[in-house]
VMD Tcl script that draws the C-alpha trace (Angstrom):
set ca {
  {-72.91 68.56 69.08}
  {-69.24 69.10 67.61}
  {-67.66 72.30 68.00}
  {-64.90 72.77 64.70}
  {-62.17 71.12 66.19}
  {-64.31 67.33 66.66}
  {-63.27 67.09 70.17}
  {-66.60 68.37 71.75}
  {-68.16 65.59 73.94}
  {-64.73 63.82 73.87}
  {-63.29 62.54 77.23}
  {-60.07 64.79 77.30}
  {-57.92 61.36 77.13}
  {-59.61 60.71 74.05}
  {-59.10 63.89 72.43}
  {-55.24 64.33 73.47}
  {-54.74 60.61 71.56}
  {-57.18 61.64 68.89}
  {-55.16 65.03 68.36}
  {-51.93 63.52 68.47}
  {-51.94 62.39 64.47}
  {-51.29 65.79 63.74}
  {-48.02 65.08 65.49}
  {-47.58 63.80 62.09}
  {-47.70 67.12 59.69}
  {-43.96 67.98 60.60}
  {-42.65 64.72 59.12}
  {-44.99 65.36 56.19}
  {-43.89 68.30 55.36}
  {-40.39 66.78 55.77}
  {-41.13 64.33 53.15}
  {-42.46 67.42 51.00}
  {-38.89 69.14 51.49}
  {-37.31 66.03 50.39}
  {-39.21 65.31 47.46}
  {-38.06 69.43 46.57}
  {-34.55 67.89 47.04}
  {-35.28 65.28 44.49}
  {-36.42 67.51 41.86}
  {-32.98 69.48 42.18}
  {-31.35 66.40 42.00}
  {-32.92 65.31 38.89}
  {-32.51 68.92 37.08}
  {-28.85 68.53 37.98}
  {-28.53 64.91 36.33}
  {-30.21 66.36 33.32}
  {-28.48 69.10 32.93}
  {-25.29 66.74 33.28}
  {-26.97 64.48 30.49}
  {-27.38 66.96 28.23}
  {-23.67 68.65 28.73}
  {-21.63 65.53 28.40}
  {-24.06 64.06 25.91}
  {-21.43 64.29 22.90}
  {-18.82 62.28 24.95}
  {-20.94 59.78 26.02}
  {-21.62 56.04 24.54}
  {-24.67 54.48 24.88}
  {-23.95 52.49 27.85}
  {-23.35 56.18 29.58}
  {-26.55 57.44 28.16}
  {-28.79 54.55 29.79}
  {-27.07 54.31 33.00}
  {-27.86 58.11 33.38}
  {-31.54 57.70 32.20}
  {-31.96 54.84 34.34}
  {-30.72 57.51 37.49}
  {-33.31 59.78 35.95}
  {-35.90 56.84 36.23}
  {-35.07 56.22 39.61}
  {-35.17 59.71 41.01}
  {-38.14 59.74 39.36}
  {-39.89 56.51 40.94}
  {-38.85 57.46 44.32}
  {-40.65 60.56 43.97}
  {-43.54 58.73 43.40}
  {-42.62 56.92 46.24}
  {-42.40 60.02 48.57}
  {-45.77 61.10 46.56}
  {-47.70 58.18 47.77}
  {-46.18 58.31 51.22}
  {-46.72 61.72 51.83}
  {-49.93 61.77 50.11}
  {-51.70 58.56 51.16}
  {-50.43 58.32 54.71}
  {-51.81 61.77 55.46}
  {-55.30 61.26 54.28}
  {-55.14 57.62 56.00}
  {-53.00 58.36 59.63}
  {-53.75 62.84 59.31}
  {-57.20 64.25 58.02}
  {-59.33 63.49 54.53}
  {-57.93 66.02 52.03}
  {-61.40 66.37 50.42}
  {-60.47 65.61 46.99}
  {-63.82 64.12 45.88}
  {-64.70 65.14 42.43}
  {-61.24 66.86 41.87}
  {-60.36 65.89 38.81}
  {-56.55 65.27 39.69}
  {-57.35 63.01 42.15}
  {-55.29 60.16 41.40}
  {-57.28 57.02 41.15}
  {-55.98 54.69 44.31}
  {-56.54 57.91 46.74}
  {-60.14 57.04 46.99}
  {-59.50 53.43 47.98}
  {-56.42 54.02 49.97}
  {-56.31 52.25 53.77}
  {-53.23 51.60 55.44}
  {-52.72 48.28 53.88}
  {-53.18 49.03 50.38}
  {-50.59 52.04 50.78}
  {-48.16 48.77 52.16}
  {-48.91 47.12 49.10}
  {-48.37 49.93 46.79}
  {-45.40 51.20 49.05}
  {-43.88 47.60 48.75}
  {-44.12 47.48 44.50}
  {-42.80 51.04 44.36}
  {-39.71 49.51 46.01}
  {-39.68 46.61 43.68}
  {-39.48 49.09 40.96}
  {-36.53 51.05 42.40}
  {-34.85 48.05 43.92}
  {-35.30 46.85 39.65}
  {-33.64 49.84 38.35}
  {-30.55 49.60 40.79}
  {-30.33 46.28 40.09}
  {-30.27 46.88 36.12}
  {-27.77 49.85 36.47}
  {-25.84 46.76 38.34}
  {-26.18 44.84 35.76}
  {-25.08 46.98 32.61}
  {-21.83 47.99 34.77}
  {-21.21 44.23 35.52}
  {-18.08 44.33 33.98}
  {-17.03 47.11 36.81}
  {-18.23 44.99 39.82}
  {-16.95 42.12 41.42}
  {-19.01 38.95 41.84}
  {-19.86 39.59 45.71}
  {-21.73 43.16 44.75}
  {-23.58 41.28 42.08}
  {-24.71 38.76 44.30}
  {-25.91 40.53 47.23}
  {-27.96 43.16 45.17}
  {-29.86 40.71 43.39}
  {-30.16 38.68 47.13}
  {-31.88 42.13 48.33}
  {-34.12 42.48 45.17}
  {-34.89 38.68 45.49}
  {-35.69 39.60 49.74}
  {-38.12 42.48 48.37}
  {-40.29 40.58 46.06}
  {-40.52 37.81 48.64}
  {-41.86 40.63 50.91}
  {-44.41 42.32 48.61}
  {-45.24 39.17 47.95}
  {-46.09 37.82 51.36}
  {-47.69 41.65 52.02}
  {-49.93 41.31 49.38}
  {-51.09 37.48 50.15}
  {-51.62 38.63 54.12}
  {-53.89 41.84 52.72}
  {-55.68 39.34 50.73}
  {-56.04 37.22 53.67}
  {-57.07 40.07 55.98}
  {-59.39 40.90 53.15}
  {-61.13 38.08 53.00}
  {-61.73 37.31 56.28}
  {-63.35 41.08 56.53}
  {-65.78 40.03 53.77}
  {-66.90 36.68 55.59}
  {-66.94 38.14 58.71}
  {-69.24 40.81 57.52}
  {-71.46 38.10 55.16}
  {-71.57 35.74 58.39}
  {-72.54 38.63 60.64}
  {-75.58 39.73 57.80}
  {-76.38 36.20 58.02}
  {-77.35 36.03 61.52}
  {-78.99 39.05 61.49}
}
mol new
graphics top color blue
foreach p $ca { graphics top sphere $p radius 0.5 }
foreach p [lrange $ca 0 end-1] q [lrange $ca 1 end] { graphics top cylinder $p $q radius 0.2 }
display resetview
């Protein structure tokens, strides 16, 4: 029988290595603090926006909203970090039925969080690169060339994550048909 902790029965080896994910919570709360730090940010960019927005041309304007947009889409970032790799490396946050559960919570495993970690830096690493490339005409050739080499290296690598998770993936599934088989 378990006592409430789930070590009960455990060798104490076991338990002390079990027990160590909560090592964990610090950095999550961490990435908690941080994402606080982001929404300041982002009210103070607005609040920019909307004081200078008589003196500023349209070029101005979209370079600022595309900072907004990035802020923005690494919260979500720190969101699905904080969020997924708790329930996944921490403890099940028991959100069954919830109805703000987001949708991919219920699915999430440490590779599809690598997945959707690795397109959520696609998506910033797209932003920086189109605030690069509105204020071209401000940057020399070299800057240009080595932030689109970077984008170019993270869409290789989401790429090649998400073709090994498919791999992994599929071998699961005829590993576990060819084990039914023989049974």
């Amino acid at each position: 029988m378990q006592n409430k902790t789930g070590f009960s029965g455990m060798k104490p080896m076991a338990a002390i290595l079990f027990g160590s994910r909560w090592l964990q919570l610090p950095l999550y709360l961490g990435l908690i603090i941080a994402q606080a730090v982001y929404v300041f940010h982002f009210m103070v960019e607005l609040l920019h926006l909307v004081e200078k927005l008589p003196a500023l041309g349209e070029a101005d304007i979209m370079l600022i909203v595309l900072g907004l947009i990035d802020v923005v889409m690494i919260s979500n970032l720190l969101i699905m970090v904080i969020v997924g790799g708790y329930e996944t490396f921490v403890s099940r946050l028991n959100l069954a039925g919830h109805p703000d559960e987001p949708d991919w919570l219920s699915q999430v495993n440490a590779n599809l969080l690598k997945v959707k970690l690795a397109t959520a830096i696609i998506g910033i690493s797209s932003i920086h690169l189109l605030k690069t490339f509105i204020n071209a005409a401000n940057l020399d050739e070299k800057t240009l060339l080595w932030q689109t080499l970077i984008h170019i290296t993270f869409v290789v690598s989401a790429i090649a994550i998400a073709y090994i998770d498919k791999l992994l993936g599929h071998g699961e599934a005829e590993s576990l048909s060819n084990s039914a088989e023989q049974h």
